[in-house]
Backbone as CSV, one residue per row, in Angstrom:
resi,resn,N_x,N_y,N_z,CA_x,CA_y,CA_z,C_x,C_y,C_z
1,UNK,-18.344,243.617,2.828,-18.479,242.962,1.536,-18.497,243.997,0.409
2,UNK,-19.599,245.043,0.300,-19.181,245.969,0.101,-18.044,246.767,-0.567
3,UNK,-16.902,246.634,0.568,-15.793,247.581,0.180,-14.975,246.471,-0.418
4,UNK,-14.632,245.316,-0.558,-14.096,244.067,-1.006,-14.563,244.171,-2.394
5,UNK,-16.087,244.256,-2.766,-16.433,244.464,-4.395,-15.983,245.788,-4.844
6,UNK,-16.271,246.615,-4.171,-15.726,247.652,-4.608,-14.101,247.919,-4.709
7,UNK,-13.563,247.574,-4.388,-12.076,247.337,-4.201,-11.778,246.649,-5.320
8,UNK,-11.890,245.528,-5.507,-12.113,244.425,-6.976,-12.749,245.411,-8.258
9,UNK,-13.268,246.370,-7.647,-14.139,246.645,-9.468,-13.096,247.965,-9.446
10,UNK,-12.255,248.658,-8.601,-11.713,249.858,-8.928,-9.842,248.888,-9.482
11,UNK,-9.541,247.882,-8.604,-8.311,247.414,-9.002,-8.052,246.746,-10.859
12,UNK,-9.580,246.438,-10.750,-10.090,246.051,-12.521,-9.962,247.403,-13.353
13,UNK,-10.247,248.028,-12.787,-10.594,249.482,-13.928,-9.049,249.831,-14.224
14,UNK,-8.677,249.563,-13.256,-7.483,250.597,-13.255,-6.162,249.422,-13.820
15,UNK,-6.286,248.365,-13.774,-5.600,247.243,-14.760,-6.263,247.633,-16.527
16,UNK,-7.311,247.773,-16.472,-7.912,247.168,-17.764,-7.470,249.544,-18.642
17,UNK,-7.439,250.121,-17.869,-6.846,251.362,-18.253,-5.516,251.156,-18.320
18,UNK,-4.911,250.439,-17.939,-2.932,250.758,-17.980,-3.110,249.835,-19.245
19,UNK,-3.679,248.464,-19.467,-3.134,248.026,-20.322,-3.410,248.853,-21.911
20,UNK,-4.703,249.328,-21.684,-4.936,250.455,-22.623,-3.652,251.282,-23.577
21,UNK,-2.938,251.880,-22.597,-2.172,252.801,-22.184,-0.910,251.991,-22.490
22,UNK,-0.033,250.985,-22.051,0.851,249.882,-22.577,0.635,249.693,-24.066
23,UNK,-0.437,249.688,-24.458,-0.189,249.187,-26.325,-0.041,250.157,-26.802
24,UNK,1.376,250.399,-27.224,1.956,251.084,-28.213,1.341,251.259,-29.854
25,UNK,0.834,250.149,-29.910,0.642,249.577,-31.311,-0.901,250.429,-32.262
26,UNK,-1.206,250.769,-32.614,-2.131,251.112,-33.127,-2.911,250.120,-33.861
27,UNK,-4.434,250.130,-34.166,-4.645,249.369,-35.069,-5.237,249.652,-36.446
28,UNK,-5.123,249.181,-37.625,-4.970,249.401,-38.741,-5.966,248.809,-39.669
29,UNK,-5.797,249.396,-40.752,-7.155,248.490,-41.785,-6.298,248.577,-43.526
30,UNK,-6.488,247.673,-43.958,-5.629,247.869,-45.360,-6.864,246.945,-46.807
31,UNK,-6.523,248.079,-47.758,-7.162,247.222,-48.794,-6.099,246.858,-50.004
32,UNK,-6.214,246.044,-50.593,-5.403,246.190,-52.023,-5.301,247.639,-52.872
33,UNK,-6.327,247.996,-52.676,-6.537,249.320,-53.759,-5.846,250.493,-52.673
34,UNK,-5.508,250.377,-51.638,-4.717,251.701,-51.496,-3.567,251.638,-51.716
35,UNK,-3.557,253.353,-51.665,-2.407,253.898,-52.896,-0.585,253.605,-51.608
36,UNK,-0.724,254.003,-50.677,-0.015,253.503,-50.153,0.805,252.072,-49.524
37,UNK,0.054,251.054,-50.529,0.959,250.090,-50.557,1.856,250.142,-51.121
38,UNK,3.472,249.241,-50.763,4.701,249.444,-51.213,4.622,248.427,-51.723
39,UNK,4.564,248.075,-53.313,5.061,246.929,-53.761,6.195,246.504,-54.232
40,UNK,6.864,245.439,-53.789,8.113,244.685,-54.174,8.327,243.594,-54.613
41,UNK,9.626,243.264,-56.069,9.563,241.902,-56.206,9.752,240.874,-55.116
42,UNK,9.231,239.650,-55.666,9.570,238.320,-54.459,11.430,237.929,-55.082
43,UNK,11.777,236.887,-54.283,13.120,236.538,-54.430,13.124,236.079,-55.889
44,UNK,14.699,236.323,-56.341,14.704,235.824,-57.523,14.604,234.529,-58.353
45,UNK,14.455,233.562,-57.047,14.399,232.469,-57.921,12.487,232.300,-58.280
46,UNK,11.949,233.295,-58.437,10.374,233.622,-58.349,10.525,233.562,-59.729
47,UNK,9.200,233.410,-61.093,9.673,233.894,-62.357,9.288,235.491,-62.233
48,UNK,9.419,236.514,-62.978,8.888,237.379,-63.106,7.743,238.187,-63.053
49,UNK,7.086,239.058,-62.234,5.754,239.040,-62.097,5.300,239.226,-60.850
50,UNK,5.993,238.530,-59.980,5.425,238.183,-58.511,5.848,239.116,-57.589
51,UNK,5.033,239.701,-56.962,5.023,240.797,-55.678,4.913,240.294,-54.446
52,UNK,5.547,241.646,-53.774,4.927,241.241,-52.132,5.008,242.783,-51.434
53,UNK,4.261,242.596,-50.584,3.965,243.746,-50.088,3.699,243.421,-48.516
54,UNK,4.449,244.655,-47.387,4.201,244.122,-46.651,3.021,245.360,-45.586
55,UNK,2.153,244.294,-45.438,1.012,244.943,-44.397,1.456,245.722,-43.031
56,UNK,1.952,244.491,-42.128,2.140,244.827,-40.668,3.144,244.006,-40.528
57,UNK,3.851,245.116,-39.398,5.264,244.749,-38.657,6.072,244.747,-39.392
58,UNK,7.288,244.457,-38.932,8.689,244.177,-39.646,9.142,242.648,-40.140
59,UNK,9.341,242.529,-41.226,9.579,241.197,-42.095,10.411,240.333,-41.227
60,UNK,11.561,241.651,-40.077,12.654,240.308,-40.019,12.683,240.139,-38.537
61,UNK,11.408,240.363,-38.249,10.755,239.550,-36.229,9.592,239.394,-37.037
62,UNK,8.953,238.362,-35.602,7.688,237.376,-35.612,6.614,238.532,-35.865
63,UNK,5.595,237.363,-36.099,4.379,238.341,-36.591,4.289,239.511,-37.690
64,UNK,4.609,239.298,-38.627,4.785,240.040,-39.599,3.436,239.521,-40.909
65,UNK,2.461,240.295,-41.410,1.767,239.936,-42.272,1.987,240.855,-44.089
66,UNK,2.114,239.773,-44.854,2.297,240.530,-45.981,1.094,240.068,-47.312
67,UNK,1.054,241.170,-48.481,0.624,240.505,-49.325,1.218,239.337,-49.974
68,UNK,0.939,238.433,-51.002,1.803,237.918,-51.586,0.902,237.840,-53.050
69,UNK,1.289,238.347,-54.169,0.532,238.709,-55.647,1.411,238.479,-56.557
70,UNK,0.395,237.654,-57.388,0.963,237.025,-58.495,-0.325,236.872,-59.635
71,UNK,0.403,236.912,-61.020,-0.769,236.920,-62.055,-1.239,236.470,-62.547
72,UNK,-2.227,236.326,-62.849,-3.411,235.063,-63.630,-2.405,234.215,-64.228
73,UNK,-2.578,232.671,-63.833,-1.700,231.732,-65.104,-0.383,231.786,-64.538
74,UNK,-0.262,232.067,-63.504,1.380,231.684,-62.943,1.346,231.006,-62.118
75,UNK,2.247,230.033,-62.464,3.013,228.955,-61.338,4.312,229.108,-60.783
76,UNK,3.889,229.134,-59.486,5.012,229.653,-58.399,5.821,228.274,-58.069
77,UNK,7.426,228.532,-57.626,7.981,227.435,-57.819,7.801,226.809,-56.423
78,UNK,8.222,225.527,-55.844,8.240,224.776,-54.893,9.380,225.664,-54.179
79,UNK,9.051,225.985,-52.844,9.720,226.751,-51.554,9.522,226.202,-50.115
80,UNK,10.063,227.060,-49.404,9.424,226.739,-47.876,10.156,227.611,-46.894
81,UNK,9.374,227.813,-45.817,9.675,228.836,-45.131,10.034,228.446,-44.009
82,UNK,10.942,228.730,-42.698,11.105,228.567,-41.544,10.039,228.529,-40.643
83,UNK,8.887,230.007,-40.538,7.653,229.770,-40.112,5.971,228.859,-40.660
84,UNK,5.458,228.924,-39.858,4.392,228.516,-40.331,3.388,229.841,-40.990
85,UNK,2.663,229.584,-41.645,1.930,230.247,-42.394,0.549,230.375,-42.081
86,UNK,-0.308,231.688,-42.014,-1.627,231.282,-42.213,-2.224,231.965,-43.271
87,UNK,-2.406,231.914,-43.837,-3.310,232.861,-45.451,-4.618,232.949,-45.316
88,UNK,-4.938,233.735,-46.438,-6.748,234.063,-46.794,-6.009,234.434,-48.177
89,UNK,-7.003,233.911,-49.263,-6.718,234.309,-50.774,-8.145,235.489,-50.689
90,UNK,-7.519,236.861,-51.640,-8.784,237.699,-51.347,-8.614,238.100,-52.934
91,UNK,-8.567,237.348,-53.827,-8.631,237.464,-55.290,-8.036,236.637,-55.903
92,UNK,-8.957,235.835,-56.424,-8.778,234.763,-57.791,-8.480,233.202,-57.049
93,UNK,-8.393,232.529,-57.554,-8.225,231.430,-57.777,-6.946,230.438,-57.760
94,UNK,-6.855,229.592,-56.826,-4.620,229.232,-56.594,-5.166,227.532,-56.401
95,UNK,-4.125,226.940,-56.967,-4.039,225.527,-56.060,-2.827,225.569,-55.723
96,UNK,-2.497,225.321,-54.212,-1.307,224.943,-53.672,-1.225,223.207,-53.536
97,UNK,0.327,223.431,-53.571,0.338,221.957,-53.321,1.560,221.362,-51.978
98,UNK,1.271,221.346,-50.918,2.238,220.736,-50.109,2.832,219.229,-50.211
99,UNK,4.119,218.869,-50.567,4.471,217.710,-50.410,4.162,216.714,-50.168
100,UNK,3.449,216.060,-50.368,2.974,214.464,-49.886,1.373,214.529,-49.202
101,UNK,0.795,215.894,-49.762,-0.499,216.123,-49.784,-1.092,216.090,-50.802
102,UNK,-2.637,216.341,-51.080,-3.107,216.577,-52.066,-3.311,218.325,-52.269
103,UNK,-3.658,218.417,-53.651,-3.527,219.637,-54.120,-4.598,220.286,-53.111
104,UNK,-4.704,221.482,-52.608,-5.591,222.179,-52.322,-6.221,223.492,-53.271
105,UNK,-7.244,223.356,-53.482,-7.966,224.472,-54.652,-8.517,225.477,-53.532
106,UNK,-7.827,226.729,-53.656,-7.966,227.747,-53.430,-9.391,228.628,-53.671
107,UNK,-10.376,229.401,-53.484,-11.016,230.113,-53.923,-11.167,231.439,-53.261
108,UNK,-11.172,232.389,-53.347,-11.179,233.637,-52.920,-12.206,233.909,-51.384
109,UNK,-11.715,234.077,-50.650,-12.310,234.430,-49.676,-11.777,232.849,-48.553
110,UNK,-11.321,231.862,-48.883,-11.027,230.683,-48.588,-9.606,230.930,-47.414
111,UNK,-9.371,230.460,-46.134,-8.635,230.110,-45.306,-7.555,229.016,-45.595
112,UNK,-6.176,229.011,-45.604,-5.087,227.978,-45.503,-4.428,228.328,-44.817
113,UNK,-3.478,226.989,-44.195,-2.563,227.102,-43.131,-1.540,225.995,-44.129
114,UNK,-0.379,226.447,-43.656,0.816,226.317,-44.188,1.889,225.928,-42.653
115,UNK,2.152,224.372,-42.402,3.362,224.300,-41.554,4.448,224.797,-41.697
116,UNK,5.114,225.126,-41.133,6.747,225.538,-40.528,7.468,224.335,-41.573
117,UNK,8.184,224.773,-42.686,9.292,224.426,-43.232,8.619,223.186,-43.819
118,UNK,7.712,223.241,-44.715,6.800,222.531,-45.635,6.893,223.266,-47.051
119,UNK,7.808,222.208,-47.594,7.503,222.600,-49.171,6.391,222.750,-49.766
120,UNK,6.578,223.809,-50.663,5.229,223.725,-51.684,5.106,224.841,-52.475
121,UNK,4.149,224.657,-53.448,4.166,225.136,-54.751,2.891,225.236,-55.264
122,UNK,2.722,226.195,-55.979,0.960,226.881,-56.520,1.483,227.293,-57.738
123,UNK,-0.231,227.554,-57.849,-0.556,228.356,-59.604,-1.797,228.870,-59.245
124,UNK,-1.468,230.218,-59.576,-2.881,231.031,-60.298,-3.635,230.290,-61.369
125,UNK,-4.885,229.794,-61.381,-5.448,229.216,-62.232,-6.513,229.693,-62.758
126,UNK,-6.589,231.114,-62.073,-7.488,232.100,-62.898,-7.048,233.151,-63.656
127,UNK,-7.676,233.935,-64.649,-7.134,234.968,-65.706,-6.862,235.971,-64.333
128,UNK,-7.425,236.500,-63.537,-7.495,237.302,-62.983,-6.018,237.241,-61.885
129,UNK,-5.482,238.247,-61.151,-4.219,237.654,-60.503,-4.957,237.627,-59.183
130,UNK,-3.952,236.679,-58.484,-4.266,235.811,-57.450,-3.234,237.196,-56.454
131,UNK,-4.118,236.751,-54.954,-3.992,238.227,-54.186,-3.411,236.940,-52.454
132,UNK,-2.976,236.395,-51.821,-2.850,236.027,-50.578,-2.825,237.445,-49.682
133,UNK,-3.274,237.134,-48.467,-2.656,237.848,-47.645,-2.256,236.403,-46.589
134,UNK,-0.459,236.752,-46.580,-0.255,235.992,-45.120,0.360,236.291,-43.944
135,UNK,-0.048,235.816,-42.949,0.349,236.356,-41.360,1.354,234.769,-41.429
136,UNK,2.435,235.618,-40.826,3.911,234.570,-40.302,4.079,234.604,-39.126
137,UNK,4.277,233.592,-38.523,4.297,233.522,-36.822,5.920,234.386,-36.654
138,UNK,6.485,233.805,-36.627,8.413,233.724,-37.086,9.108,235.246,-38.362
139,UNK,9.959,235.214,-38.265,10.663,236.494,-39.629,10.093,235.382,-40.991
140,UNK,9.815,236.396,-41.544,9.395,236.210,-43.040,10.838,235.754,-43.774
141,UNK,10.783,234.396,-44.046,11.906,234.460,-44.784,11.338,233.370,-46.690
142,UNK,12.069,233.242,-47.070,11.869,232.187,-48.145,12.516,231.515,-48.884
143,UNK,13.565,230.359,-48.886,13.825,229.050,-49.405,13.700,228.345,-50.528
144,UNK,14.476,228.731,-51.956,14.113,227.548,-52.851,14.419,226.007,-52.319
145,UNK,13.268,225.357,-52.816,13.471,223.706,-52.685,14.215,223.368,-54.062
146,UNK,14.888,222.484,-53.159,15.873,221.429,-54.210,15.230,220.318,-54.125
147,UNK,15.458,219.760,-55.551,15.316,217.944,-55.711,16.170,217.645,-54.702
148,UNK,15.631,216.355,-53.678,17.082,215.330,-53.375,17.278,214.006,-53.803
């Protein structure tokens, strides 16, 4: 019995060390205020103003998390994305609005989820600019909505 537990606790060690050893990936910590963020405009049909920045991974495979910043008093136009969305607002104040929902009021430090190819549209409704960070299951892509 014995050599059976012991056998089990050395075949564990030695799984739970390779997978160690398998993650390539490092892990990371990011604030707004460092200097090494790359900021970039959003697409042009954005008005002027609006950034994005990207945290982790590559924009154009899954799992990719970026900022998304925009400034006090701006309203972002109606879009939608191929993936689903999950956010955290970590400055200021947003109401989003998904299609055939009610508005959701944003507050800083606050959790949203965003379906896969769901229109919708926000505003900064504070002086201060509004900060998302969002994680995308799918490539980061983005979609103006048309009237139909």
């Amino acid at each position: 019995m014995k050599r059976i537990l012991l056998s089990v606790l050395m075949l564990l060690a030695a799984f739970m060390s390779t997978q160690s050893v398998l993650s390539a990936e490092l892990a990371i910590s990011s604030s707004i205020a460092d200097k090494n963020i790359a900021w970039g405009p959003c697409p042009a049909f954005f008005p002027e103003g609006c950034e994005l920045a990207v945290l982790h991974g590559d924009p154009s495979k899954p799992n990719a998390d970026i900022y998304f910043k925009v400034p006090g008093n701006y309203s972002f136009p109606a879009h939608w994305h191929t993936s689903a969305e999950r956010m955290v607002l970590i400055s200021g104040e947003m109401d989003v609005t998904y299609r055939g929902q009610a508005t959701t009021h944003l507050k800083t430090g606050m959790y949203a989820f965003g379906p896969a190819m769901a229109i919708h549209e926000g505003k900064c409704i504070s002086k201060e600019s509004c900060i998302l960070v969002i994680a995308f299951e799918q490539a980061v892509d983005v979609f103006e909505a048309h009237e139909k």
